[in-house]
C-alpha positions as CSV (number, residue, x, y, z in Angstrom):
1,X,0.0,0.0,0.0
2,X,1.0,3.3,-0.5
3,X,0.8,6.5,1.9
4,X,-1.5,8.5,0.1
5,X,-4.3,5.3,-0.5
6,X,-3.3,4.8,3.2
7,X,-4.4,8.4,4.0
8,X,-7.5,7.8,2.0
9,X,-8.5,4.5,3.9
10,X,-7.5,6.2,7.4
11,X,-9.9,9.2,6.7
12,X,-12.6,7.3,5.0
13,X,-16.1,7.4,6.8
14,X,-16.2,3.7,5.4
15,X,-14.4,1.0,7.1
16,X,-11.9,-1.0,5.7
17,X,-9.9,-4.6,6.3
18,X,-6.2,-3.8,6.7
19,X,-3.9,-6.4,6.8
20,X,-0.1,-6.3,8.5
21,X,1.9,-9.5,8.2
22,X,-1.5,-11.7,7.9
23,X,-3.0,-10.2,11.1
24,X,-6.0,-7.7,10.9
25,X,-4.9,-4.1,11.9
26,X,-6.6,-0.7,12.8
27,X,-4.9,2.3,11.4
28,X,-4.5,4.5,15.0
29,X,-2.5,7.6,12.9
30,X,-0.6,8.1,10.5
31,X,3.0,9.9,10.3
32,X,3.4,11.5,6.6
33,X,7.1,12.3,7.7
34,X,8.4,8.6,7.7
35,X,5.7,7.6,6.0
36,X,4.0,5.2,8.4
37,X,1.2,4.2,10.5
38,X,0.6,3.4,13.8
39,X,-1.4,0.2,13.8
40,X,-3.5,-2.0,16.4
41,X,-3.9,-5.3,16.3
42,X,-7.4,-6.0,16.4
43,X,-6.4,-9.7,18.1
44,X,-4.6,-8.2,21.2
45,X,-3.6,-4.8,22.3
46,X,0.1,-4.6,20.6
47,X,0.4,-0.9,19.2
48,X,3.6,-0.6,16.9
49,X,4.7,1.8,14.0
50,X,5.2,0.5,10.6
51,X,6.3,1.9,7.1
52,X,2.7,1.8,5.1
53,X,4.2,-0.4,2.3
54,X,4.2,-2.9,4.9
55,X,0.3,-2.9,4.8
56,X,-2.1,-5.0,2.5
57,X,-5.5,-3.8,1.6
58,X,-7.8,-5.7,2.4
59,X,-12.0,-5.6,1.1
60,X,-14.4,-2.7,2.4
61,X,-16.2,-3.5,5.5
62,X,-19.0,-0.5,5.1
C-alpha cells in the first residue's frame, strides 16, 4: 500500500480490512514524515509503528 491510499482508507467514513503480516490491523495515525502508521492489532492490544508499504489492503467492510 501506498501513503497517500493509506491516507484515504485512514480518513474514509467507510471501514476498511487492513492487513499487516497476515494479522488484521486498525490504522491509529498516520505519520506523513516517515511515512508510516501506527497500527492496532485487532487480536490483542500490541500498538507498533510500521512503514505503510508494509500494509495490504484488504476488502471494504462499510
Amino acid at each position: 500500500m501506498n501513503f497517500e491510499r493509506a491516507e484515504e482508507i485512514y480518513n474514509s467514513p467507510s471501514n476498511y480490512e487492513v492487513i499487516y503480516d497476515g494479522y488484521p490491523v486498525w490504522i491509529n495515525s498516520l505519520n506523513p514524515n516517515k511515512k508510516s502508521a501506527n497500527i492496532n492489532f485487532l487480536n490483542d492490544n500490541a500498538v507498533m509503528d510500521v512503514p505503510v508499504g508494509f500494509l495490504i489492503e484488504g476488502k471494504k467492510l462499510s
